[in-house]
C-alpha positions as CSV (number, residue, x, y, z in Angstrom):
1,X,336.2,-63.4,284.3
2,X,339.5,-61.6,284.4
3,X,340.3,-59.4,282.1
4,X,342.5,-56.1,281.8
5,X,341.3,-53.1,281.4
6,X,341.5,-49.5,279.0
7,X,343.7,-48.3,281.8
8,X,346.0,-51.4,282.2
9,X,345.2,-52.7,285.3
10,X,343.8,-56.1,286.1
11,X,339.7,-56.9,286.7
12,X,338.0,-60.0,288.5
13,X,334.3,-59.3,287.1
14,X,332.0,-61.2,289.8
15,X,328.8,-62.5,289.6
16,X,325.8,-60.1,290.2
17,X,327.7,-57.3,288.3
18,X,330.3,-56.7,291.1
19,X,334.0,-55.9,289.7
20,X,337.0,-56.0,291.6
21,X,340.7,-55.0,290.7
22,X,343.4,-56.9,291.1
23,X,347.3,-56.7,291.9
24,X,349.1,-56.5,288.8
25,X,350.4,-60.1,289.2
26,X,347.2,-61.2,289.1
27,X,347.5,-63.2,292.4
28,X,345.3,-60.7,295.1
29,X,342.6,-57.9,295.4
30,X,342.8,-54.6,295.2
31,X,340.6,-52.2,297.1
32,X,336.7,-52.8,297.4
33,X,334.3,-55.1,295.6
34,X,332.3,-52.3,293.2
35,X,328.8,-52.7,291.8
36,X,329.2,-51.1,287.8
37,X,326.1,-53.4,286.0
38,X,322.6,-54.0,286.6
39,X,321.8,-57.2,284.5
40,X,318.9,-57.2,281.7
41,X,315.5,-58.6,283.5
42,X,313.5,-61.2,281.4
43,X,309.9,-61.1,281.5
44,X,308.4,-61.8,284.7
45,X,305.7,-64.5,283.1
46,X,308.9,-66.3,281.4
47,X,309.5,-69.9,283.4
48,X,312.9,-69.8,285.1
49,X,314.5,-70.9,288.4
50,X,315.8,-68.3,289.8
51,X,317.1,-64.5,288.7
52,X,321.3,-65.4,289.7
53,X,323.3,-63.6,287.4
54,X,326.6,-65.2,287.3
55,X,329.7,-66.7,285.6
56,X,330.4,-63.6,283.3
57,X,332.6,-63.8,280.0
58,X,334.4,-60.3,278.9
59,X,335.5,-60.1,275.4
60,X,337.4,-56.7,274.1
61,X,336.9,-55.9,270.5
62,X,336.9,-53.0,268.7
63,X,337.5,-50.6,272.0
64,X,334.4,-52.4,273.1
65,X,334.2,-54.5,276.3
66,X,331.4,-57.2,275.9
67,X,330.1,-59.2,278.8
68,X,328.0,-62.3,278.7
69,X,326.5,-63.3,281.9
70,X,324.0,-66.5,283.1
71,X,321.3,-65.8,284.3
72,X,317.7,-67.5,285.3
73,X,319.3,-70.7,287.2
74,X,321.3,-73.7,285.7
75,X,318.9,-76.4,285.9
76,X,314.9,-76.2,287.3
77,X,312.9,-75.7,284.3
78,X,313.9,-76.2,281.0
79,X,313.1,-72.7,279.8
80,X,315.3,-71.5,282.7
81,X,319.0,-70.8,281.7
82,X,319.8,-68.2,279.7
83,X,322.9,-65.9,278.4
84,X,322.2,-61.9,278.4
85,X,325.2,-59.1,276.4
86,X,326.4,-56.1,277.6
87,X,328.5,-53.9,276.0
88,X,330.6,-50.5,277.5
89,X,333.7,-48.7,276.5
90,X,335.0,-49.3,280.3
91,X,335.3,-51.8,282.8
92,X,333.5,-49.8,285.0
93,X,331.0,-48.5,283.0
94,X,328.4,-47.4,281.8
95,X,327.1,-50.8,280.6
96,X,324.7,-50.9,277.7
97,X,321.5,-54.2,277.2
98,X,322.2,-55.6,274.5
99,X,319.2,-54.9,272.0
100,X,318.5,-58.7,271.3
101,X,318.7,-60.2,275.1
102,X,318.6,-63.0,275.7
103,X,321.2,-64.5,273.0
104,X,320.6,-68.0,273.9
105,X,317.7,-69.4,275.6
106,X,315.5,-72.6,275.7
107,X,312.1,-71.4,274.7
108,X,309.7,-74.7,274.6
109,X,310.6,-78.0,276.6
110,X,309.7,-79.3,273.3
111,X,313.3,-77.9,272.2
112,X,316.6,-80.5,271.9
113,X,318.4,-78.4,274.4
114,X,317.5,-77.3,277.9
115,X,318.7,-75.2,280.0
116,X,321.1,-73.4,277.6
117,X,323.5,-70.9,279.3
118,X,327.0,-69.9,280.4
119,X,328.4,-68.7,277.4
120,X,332.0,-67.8,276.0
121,X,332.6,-65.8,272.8
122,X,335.7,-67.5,270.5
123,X,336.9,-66.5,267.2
124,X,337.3,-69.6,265.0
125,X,340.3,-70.4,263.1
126,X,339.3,-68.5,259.5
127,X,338.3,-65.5,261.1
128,X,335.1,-66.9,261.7
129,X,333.1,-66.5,265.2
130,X,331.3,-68.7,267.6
131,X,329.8,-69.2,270.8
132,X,330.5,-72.2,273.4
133,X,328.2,-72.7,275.8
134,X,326.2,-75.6,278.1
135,X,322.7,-77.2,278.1
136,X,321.2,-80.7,279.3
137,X,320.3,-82.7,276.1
138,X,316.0,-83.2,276.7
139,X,314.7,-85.6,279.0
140,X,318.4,-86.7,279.2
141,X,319.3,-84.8,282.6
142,X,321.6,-88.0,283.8
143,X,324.0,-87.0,281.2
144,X,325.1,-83.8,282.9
145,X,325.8,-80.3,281.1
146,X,327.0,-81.0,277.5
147,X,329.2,-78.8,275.2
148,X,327.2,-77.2,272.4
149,X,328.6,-75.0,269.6
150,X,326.7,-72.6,266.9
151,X,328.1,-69.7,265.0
152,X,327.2,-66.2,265.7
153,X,327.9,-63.2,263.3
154,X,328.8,-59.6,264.3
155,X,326.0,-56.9,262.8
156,X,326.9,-53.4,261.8
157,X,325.6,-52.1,264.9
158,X,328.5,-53.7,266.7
159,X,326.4,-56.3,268.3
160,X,326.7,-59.9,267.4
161,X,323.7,-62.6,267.0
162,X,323.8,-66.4,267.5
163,X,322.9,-68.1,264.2
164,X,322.4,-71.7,265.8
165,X,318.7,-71.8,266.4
166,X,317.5,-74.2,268.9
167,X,320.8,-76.3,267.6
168,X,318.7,-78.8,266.3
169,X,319.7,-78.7,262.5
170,X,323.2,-79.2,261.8
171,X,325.7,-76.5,260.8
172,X,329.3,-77.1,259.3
173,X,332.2,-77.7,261.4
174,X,334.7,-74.5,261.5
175,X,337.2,-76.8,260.0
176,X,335.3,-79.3,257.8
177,X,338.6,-80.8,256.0
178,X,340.3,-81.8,259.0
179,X,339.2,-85.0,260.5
180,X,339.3,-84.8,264.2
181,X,338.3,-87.7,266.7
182,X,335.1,-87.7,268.7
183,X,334.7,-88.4,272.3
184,X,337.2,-90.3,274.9
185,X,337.9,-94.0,274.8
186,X,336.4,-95.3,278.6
187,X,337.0,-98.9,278.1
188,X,340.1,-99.9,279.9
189,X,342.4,-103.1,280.5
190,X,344.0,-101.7,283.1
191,X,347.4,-102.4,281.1
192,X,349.3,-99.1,281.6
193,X,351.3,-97.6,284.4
194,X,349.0,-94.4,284.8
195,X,345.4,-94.0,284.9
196,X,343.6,-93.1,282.2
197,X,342.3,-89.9,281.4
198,X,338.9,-90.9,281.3
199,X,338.9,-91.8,285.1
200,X,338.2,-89.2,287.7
201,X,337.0,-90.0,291.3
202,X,333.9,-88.6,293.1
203,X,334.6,-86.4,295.8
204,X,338.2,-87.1,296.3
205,X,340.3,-86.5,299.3
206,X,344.3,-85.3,298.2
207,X,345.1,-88.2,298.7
208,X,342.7,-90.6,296.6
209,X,345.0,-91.6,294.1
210,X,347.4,-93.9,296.8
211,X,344.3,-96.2,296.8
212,X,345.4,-97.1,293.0
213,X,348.0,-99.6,292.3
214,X,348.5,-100.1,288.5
215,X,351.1,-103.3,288.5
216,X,350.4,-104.5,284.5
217,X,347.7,-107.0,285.8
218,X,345.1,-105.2,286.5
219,X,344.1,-102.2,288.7
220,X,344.6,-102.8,293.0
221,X,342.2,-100.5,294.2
222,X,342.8,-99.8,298.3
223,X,339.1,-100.1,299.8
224,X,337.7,-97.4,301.8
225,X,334.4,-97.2,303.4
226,X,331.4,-99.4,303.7
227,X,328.8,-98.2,301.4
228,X,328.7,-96.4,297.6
229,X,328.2,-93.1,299.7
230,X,331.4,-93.8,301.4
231,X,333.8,-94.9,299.1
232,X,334.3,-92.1,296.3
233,X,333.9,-94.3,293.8
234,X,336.1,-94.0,290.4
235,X,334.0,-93.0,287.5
236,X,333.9,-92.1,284.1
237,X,331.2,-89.8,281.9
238,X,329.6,-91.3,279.4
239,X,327.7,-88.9,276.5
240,X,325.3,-92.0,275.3
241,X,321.5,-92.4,275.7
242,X,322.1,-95.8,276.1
243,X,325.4,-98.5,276.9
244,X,326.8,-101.0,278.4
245,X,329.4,-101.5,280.9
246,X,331.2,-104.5,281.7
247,X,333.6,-105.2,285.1
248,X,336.0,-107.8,285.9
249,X,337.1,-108.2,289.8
250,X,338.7,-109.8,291.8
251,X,338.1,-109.9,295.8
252,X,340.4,-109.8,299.1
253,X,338.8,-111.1,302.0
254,X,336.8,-109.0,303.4
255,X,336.8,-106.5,301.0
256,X,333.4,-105.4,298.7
257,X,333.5,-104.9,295.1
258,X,330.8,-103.2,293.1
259,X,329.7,-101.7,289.6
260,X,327.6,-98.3,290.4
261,X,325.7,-96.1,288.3
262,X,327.0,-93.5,290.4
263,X,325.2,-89.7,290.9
264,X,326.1,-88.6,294.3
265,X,326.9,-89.5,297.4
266,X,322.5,-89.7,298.2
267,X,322.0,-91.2,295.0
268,X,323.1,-94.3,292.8
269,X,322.0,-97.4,291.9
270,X,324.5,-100.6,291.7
271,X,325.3,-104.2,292.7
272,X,328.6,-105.3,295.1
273,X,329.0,-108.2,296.6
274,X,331.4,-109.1,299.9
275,X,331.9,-110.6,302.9
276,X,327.8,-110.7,303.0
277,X,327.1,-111.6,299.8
278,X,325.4,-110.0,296.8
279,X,324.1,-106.3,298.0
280,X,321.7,-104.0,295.7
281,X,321.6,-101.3,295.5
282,X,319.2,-98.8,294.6
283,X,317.7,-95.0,295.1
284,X,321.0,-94.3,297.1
285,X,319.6,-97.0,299.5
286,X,320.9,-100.6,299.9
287,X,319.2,-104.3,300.7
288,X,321.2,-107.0,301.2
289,X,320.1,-110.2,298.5
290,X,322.6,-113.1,300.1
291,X,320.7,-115.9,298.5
292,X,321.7,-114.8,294.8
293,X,325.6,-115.5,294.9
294,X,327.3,-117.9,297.5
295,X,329.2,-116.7,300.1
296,X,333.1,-116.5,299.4
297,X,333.6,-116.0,296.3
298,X,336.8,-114.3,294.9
299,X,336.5,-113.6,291.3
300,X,333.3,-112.3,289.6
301,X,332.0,-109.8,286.4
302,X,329.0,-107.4,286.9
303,X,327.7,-105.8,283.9
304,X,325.0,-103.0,283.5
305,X,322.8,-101.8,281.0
306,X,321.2,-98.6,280.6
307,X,319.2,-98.3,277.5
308,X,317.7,-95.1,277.6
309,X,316.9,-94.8,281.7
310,X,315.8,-98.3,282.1
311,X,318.8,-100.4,283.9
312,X,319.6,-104.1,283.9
313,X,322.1,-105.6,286.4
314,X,323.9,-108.8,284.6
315,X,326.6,-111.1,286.9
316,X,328.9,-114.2,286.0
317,X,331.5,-116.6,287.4
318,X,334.3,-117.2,285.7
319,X,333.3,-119.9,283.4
320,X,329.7,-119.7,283.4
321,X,327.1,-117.5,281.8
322,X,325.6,-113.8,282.7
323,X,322.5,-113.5,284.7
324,X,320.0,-111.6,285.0
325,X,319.2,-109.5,287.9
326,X,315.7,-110.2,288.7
327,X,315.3,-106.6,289.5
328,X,315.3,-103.9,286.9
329,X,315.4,-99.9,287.7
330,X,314.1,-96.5,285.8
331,X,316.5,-93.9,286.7
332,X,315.7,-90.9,284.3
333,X,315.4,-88.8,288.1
334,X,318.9,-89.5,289.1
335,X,320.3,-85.8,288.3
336,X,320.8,-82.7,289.8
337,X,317.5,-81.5,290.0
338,X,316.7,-84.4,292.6
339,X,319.6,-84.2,294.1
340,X,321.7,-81.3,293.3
341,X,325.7,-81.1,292.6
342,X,325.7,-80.1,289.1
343,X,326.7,-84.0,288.1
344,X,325.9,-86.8,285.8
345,X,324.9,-90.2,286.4
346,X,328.0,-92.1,285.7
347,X,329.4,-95.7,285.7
348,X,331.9,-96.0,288.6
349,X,333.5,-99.0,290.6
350,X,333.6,-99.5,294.6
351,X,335.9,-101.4,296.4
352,X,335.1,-101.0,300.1
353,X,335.3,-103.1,303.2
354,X,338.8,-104.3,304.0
355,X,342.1,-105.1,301.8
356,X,341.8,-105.0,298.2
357,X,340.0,-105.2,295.0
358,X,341.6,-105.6,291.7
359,X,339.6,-104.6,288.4
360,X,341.5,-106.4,285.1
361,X,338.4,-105.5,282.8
362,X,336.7,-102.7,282.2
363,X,334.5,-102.6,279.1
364,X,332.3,-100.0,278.0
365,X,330.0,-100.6,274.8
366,X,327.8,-97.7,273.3
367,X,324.5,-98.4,272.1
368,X,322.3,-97.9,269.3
């Protein structure tokens, strides 16, 4: 967190309670890394990950400096993550527990949220005052670190106290009159001169975005690689227990074309299909299944569905009808606590091998 302090001069607080001052531009260190807080210790029989205090938040109100700080681990057990307050009158010190640590916490896996933590004190837009902070929605680990929101109130003792519960009841909007859209359109024809918003690809060099070619028919994806782990596939988040996603694609020779449920680079499940014929894949492994589709072809549509972990694998010709994979997958471990990275499972679509893949569809349906 950066903040300035009571004398005027510019702070990097660090994780672990380290503080360092910086140049007045901002832009470089000043002197020493300095230890000035020991953060709050939970009970040793509580079920965490690990201790880690990091990422901390400084607010200045009232001639009071007021840190937030993670601790306990992001993921491992549900009950880990937490968010601890302290308050002093100086950067530096001395820093005072706050008397109701921890302020958010997961406290049963039976809870909605797990892993709560890594939070930021806003004041709303009528003078009302919330937290922001992060949590894995329960048994739903594939869909990453969501967003959550609850209101907190400031008590006469200068300290403030989260009023959202376990966030499992919900609480008015801080503007309730004003309609505002939910979520990110990911369905995409491809139709516009720029990528869309909703696209990001994994692990990208500086260079990624040459691969993409965006000509009004369609996006020309450059291939690179061989395999899913190898080709940074281009993804977008979804923030639904269960959907469907539908891909139209069009082959160079000797290119490969695919439809991922992508994690990481060690894990993902999919189906391409090249120079070799249909390929599945699955557990961030691959097996080759050239009997399913005939060798050659240059235009076909993958779709997949995942309705709540369990995944079905759909394809189709032009002018013929989907079918079924004749292999279906659970994937409810495909998350960070398997495989690290701090990601979520995500739709994403390959084009490897040689030449070029074009993608003129791209279809994503929630479902109920």
């Amino acid at each position: 967190a950066h903040a300035v302090g009571e004398d005027g001069k510019r702070y990097l607080f660090l994780s672990n309670g380290d503080l360092v001052e910086l140049s007045d531009d901002g832009l470089s260190t000043v002197g020493d890394v300095e230890h000035i807080y020991d953060p709050w210790r939970y009970p040793e029989d509580w079920d965490v990950e690990c201790f880690c205090p990091e990422g901390p938040k400084i607010l200045r109100k009232d001639n009071w400096f007021y840190m937030l700080t993670a601790v306990g681990g992001t993921a491992g057990p549900p009950t880990g993550h937490m968010v601890i307050a302290a308050r002093a009158r100086s950067v530096k010190g001395p820093w005072q527990h706050a008397p109701n640590n921890p302020q958010v916490r997961t406290t049963d896996r039976s809870e909605s949220w797990w892993s709560r933590g890594h939070a930021t004190l806003i004041e709303g837009p009528a003078g009302d005052w919330w937290m922001i902070s992060h949590g894995y929605e329960n048994g739903f680990w594939t869909l990453g670190r969501q967003c959550l929101l609850e209101p907190i109130r400031w008590r006469e003792d200068g300290w403030f106290e989260s009023l959202g519960g376990d966030l499992s009841t919900p609480f008015p909007k801080p503007l309730p009159s004003q309609h505002q859209p939910h979520g990110l359109p990911l369905s995409d024809d491809f139709s516009t001169s720029s990528l869309g918003p909703q696209w990001v690809f994994y692990d990208p060099s500086p260079v990624e975005h040459d691969r993409i070619d965006l000509d009004g028919d369609g996006l020309r994806m450059t291939a690179k690689g061989e395999t899913p782990a190898d080709t940074s596939p281009l993804c977008v988040i979804p923030g639904d227990r269960a959907y469907e996603v539908t891909a139209r694609m069009e082959l160079d020779p000797g290119s490969r074309a695919g439809l991922l449920l992508f994690y990481n680079s060690g894990l993902f499940c999919g189906l391409s299909y090249g120079p070799e014929g249909l390929v599945m894949h699955r557990y961030g492994q691959e097996r080759s299944r050239p009997n399913d589709l005939d060798a050659g072809l240059t235009h076909l549509e993958i779709k997949v569905r995942n309705d709540n972990h369990v995944v079905t694998f759909f394809t189709r010709l032009p002018g013929e009808r989907w079918k079924k994979f004749d292999v279906q997958m659970e994937v409810s471990g495909y998350h960070h606590n398997t495989a690290y990275d701090f990601l979520s499972l995500r739709p994403g679509l390959m084009a490897a091998g040689k030449g070029h893949v074009r993608f003129s569809q791209f279809r994503y349906k929630a479902l109920s």
